[in-house]
C-alpha positions in Angstrom: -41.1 -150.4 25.2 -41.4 -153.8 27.0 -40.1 -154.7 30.1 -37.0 -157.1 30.1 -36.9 -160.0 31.6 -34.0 -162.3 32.6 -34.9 -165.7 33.2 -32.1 -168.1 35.2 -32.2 -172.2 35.0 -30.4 -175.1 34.2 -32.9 -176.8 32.7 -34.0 -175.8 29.0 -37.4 -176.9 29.1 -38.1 -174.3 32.4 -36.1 -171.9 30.4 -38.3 -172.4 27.3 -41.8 -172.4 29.1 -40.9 -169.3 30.7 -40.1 -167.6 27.8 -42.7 -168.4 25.8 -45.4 -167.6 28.5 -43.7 -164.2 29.1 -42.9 -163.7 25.3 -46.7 -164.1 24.4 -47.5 -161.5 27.6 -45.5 -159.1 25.9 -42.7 -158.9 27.6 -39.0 -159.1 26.3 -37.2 -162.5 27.9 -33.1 -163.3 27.6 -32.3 -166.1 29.1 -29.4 -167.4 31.0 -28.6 -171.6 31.4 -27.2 -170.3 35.2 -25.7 -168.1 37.3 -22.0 -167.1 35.8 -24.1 -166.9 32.3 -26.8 -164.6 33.9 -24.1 -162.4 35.6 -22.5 -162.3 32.4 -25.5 -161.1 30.3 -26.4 -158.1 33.3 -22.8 -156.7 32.7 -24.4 -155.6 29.6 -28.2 -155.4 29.9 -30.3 -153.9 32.7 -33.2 -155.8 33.5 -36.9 -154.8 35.2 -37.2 -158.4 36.8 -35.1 -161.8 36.8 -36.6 -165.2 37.8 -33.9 -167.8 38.7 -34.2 -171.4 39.9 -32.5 -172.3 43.5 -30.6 -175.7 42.2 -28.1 -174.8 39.8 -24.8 -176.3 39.5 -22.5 -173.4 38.9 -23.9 -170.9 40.9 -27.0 -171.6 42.9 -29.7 -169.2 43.1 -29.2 -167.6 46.5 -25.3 -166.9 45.6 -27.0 -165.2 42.5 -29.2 -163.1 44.2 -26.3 -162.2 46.8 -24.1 -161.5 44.0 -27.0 -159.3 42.0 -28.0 -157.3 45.4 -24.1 -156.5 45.9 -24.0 -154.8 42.6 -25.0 -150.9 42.2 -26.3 -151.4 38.9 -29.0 -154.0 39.9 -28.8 -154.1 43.3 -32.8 -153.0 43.4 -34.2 -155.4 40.4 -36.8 -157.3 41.6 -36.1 -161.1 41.7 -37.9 -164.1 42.2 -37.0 -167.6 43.1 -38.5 -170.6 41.1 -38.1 -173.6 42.5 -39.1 -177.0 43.6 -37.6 -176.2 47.1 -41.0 -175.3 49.4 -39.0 -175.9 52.5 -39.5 -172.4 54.9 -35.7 -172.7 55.5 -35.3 -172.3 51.8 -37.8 -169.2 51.2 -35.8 -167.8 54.4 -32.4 -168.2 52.9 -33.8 -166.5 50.1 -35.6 -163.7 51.6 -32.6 -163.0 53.4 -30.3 -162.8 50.2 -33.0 -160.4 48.9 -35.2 -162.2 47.2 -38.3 -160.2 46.2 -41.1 -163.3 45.6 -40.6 -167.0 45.8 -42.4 -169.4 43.4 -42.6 -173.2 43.9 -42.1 -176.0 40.6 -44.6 -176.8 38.9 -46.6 -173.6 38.0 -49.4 -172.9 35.5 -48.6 -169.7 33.1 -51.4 -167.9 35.2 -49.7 -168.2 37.3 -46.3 -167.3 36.5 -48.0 -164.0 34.8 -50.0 -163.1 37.9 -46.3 -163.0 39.8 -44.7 -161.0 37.1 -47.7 -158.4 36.8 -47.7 -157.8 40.3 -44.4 -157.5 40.3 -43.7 -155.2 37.4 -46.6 -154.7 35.8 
């Protein structure tokens, strides 16, 4: 069975590069176009991994990894941040909500896959 994957950002291109990178690795991708949607779909899936962008204008990426690390049905699903944000203030926010990785914009698929493999295999 594959591994699920939730991927979490505003823009649709991101969204769709992911996806097809992951997809064609094997694994099984929903996507979400933000936080409220992504909180939304794990109220009925559970997940392996989720990436999610930082900048997103309902609910930013740190508030979504808060929210997803308060909840007992994924408060352990590893997450990591994709972002253009490279700023160490930013990673530290984001460690400290309980982010799992951090990834900075733009990435190759190798690289995106490397992440993910390490991650969950």
């Amino acid at each position: 069975m594959a591994k699920k994957i939730l991927v979490v950002d505003d823009s649709a291109v991101i969204r769709q590069v992911e996806e097809t990178v992951l997809a064609k690795a094997g694994y099984e991708v929903v996507s979400a176009n933000g936080g409220k949607e992504a909180m939304a779909k794990m109220e009925t899936a559970a997940f392996n991994l989720i990436l999610t962008d930082l900048n997103m204008p309902d609910v930013d990426g740190v508030t979504l990894i808060k929210q997803v690390r308060a909840s007992a049905k994924h408060r352990l699903t590893p997450m990591v941040m994709i972002t253009t944000e490279s700023k160490d203030s930013k990673k530290q926010e984001g460690k400290a909500a309980g982010a799992t990785a951090w990834m900075v914009k733009p990435f190759t698929p190798e690289q995106l896959l490397s992440v993910v493999k390490r991650i969950i295999g």
